[in-house]
C-alpha positions, -999 to +999 in steps of 0.1 A: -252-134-306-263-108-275-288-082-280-278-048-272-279-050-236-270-010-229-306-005-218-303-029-191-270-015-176-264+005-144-236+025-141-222+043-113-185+065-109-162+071-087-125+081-082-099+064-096-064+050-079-049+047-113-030+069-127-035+110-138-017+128-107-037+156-093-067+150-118-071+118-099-085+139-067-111+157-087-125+136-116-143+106-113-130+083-142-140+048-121-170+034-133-185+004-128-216-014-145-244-036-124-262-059-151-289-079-131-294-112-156-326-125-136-342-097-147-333-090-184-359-083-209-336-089-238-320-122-231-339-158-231-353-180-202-324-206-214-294-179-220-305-165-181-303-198-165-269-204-184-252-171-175-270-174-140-253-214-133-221-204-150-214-169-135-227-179-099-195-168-083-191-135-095-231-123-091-241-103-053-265-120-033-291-097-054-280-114-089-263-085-098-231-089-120-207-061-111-178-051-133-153-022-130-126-005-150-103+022-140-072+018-165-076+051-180-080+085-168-110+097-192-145+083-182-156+078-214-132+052-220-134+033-190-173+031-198-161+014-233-137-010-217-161-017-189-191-025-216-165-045-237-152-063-204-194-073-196-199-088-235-169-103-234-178-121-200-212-133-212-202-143-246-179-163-228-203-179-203-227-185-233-201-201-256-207-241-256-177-262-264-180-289-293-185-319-280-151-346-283-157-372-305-143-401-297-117-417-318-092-446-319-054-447-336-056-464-367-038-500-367-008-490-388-006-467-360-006-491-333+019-512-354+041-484-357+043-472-324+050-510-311+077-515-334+092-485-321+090-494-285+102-528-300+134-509-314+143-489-283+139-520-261+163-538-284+184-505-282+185-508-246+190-550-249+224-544-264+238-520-243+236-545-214+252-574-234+288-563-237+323-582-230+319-598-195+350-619-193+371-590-184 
């Protein structure tokens, strides 16, 4: 459904606070990916103002949608989950639910769920009259 938006990405590294010990100090396995959707050559007029009204609270003042993974300590793999973490956050702003059609229980339906309730209240009915000349 989404082009192949790599192009359009920005990434940037840093350290990580995750885990790797001394390796954390000296190797920059952070990254993070800026996607600016305003400006996106590959995506429509109608799938920008979608992802723009939908994912209003996590874009910059700029428009920019920033993302970041650190779980694991080689770069490379953090760029994977990062990209994977950006489709899976537009594919999910893009996805339309299906419309609820309206329907109404059938009348054996009705009839059987009243003379249920009919039961229990007569259930109910006979606990109450019991011996009362005692």
């Amino acid at each position: 459904m989404l082009p192949d938006l790599t192009t359009e990405l920005a990434f940037q590294t840093s350290r990580s606070s995750g885990p790797g010990g001394q390796n954390v100090n000296k190797v920059a396995s952070r990254v993070e990916v800026w996607f600016h959707i305003a400006n996106s050559a590959l995506l429509s007029q109608e799938q920008k103002d979608l992802l723009l009204e939908k994912l209003s609270g996590k874009l910059n003042k700029e428009g920019f949608l920033h993302l970041a993974s650190q779980e694991d300590r080689s770069q490379l793999a953090n760029k994977e989950l990062v990209v994977a973490k950006l489709y899976e956050t537009l594919e999910k702003a893009l996805h339309r639910p299906k419309p609820r059609k309206k329907t109404r229980p059938s009348k054996s339906a009705v009839q059987k769920r009243l003379a249920s309730k009919q039961k229990q209240g007569q259930k109910k009915a006979n606990r109450r009259a019991g011996p009362s000349d005692e």
